[in-house]
Residue frames as a rotation matrix with the C-alpha (Angstrom) as fourth column:
UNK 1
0.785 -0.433 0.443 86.71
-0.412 -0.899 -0.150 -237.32
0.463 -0.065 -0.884 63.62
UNK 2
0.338 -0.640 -0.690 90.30
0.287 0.768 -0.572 -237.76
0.896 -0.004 0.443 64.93
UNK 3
0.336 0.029 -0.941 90.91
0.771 0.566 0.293 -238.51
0.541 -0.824 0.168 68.37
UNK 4
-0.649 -0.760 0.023 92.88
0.748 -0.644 -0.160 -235.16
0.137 -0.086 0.987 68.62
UNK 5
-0.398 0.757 0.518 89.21
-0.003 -0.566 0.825 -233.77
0.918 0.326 0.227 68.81
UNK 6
0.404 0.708 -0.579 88.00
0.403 0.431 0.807 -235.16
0.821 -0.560 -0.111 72.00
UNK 7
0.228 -0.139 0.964 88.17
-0.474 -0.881 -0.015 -233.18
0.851 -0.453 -0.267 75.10
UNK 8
-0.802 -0.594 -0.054 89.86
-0.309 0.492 -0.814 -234.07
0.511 -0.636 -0.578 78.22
UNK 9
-0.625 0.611 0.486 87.47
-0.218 0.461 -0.860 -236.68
-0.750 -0.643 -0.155 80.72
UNK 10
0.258 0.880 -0.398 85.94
-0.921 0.100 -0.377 -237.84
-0.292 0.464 0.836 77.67
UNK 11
-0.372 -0.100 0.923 85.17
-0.447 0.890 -0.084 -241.09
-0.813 -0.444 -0.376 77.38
UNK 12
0.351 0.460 -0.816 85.07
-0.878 -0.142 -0.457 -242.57
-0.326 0.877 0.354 73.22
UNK 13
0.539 0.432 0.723 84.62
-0.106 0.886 -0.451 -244.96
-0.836 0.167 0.523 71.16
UNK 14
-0.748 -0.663 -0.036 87.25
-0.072 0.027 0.997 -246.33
-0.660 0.748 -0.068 68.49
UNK 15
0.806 0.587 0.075 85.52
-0.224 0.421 -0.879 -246.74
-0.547 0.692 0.471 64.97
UNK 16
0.932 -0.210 0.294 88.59
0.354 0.360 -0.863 -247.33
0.075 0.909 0.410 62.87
UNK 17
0.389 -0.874 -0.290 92.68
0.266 -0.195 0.944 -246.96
-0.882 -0.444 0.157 62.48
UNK 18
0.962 -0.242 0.128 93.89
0.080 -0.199 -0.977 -245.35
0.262 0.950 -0.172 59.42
UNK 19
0.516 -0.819 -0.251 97.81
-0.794 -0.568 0.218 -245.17
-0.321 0.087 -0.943 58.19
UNK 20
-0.254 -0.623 -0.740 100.52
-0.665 0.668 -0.334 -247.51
0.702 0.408 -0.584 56.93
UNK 21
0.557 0.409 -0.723 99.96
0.046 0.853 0.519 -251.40
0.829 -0.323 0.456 58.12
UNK 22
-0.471 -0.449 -0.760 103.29
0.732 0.282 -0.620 -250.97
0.493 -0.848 0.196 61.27
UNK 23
-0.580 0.400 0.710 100.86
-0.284 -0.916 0.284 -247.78
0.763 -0.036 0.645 62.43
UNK 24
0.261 0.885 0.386 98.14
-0.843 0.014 0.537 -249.79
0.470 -0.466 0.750 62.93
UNK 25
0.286 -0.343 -0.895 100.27
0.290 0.921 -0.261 -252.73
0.913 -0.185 0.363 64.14
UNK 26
-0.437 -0.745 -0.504 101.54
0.602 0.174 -0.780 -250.60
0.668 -0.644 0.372 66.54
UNK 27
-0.650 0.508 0.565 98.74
-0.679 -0.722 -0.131 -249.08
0.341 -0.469 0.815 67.92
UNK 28
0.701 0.636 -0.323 96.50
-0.323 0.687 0.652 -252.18
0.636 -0.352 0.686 68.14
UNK 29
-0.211 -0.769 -0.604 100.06
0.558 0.413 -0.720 -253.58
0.803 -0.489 0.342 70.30
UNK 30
-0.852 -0.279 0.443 99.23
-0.072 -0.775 -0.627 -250.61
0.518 -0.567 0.641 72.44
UNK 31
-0.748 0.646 -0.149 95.31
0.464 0.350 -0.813 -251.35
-0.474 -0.678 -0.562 72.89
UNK 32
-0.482 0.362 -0.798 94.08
-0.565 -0.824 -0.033 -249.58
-0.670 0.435 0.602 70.10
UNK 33
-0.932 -0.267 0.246 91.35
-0.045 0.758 0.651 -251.42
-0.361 0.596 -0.718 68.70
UNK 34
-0.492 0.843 0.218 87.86
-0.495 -0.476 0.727 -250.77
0.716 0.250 0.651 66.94
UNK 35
0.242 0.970 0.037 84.91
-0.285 0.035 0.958 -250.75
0.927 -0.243 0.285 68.91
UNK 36
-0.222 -0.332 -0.917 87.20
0.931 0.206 -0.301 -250.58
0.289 -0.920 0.263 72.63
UNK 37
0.922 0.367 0.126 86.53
0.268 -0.836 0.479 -247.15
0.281 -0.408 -0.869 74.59
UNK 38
-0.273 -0.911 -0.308 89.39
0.867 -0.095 -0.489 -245.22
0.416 -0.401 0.816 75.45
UNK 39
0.703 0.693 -0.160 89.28
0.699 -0.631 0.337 -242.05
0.132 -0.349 -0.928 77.73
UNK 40
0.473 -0.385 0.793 90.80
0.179 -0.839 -0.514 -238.47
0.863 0.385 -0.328 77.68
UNK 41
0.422 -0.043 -0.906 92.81
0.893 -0.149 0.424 -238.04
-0.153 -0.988 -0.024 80.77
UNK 42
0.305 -0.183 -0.935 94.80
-0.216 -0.969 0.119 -234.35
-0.928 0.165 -0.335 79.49
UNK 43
0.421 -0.394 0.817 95.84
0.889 0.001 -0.458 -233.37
0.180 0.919 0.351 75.98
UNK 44
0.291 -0.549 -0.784 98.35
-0.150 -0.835 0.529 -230.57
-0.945 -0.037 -0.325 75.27
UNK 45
-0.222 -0.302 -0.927 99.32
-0.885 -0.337 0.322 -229.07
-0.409 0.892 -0.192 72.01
UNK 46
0.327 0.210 -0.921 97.43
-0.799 0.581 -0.152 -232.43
0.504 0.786 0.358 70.19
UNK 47
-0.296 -0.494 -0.818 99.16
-0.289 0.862 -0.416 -234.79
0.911 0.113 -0.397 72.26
UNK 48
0.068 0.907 0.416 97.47
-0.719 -0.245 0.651 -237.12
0.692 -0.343 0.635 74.74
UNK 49
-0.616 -0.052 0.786 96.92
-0.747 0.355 -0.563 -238.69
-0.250 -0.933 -0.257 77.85
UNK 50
-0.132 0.734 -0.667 94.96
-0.738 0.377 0.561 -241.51
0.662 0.566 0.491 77.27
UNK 51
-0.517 0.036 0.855 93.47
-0.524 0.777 -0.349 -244.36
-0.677 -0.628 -0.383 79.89
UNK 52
-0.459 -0.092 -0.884 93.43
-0.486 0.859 0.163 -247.79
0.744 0.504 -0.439 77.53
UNK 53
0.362 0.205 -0.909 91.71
0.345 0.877 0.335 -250.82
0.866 -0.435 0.247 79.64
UNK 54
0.965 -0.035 -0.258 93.65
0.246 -0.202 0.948 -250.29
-0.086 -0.979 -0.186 82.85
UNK 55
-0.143 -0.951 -0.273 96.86
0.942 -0.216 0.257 -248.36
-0.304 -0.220 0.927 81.47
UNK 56
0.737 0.260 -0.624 97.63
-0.012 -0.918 -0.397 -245.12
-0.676 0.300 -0.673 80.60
UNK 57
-0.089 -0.761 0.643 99.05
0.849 0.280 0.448 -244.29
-0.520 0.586 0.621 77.32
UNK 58
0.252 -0.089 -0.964 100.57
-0.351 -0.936 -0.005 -240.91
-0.902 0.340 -0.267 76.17
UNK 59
0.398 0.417 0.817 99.93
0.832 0.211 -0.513 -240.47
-0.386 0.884 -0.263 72.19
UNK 60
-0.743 -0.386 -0.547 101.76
0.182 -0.903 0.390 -237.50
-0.644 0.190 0.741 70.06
UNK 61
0.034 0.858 -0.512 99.26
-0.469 -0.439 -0.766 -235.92
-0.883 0.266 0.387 67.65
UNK 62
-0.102 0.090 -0.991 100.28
-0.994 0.032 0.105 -237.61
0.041 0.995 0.086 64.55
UNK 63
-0.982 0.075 0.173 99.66
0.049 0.988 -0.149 -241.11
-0.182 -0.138 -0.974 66.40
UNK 64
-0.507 0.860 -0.054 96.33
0.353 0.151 -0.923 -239.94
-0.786 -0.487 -0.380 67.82
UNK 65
-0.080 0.486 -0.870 95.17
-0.960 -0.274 -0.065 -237.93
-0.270 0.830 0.488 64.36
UNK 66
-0.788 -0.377 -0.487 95.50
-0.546 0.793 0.271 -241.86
0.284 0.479 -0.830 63.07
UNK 67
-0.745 0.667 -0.008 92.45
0.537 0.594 -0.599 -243.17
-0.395 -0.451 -0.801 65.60
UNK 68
-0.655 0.755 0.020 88.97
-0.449 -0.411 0.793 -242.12
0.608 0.511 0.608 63.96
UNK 69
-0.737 0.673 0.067 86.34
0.193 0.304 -0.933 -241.88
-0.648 -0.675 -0.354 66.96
């Protein structure tokens, strides 16, 4: 399912990046990368808070629809 599913203070598991090749170039640049955890800090309207390793990164829904937990 895409990331845009998971509920805020969850804590998931990448399985896979889907979308054109600068997508996933530019999400894996960000810390997006299979089999890393990332966690829900808030989502509004699809778009998301997100705690990467030890940053936070904010995601709009057509980034985060792109991450398949």
């Amino acid at each position: 399912m895409p990331l845009t599913m998971a509920m805020p203070g969850e804590t998931v598991v990448i399985r896979k990046i889907t979308g054109k090749d600068e997508v996933r170039q530019h999400l894996t640049e960000l810390g997006f990368v299979a089999d890393s955890t990332v966690t829900v800090i808030s989502a509004l309207a699809g778009n998301l808070i997100l705690q990467v390793k030890e940053s936070r990164v904010a995601l709009d829904c057509s980034l985060a629809s792109r991450i398949i937990i």
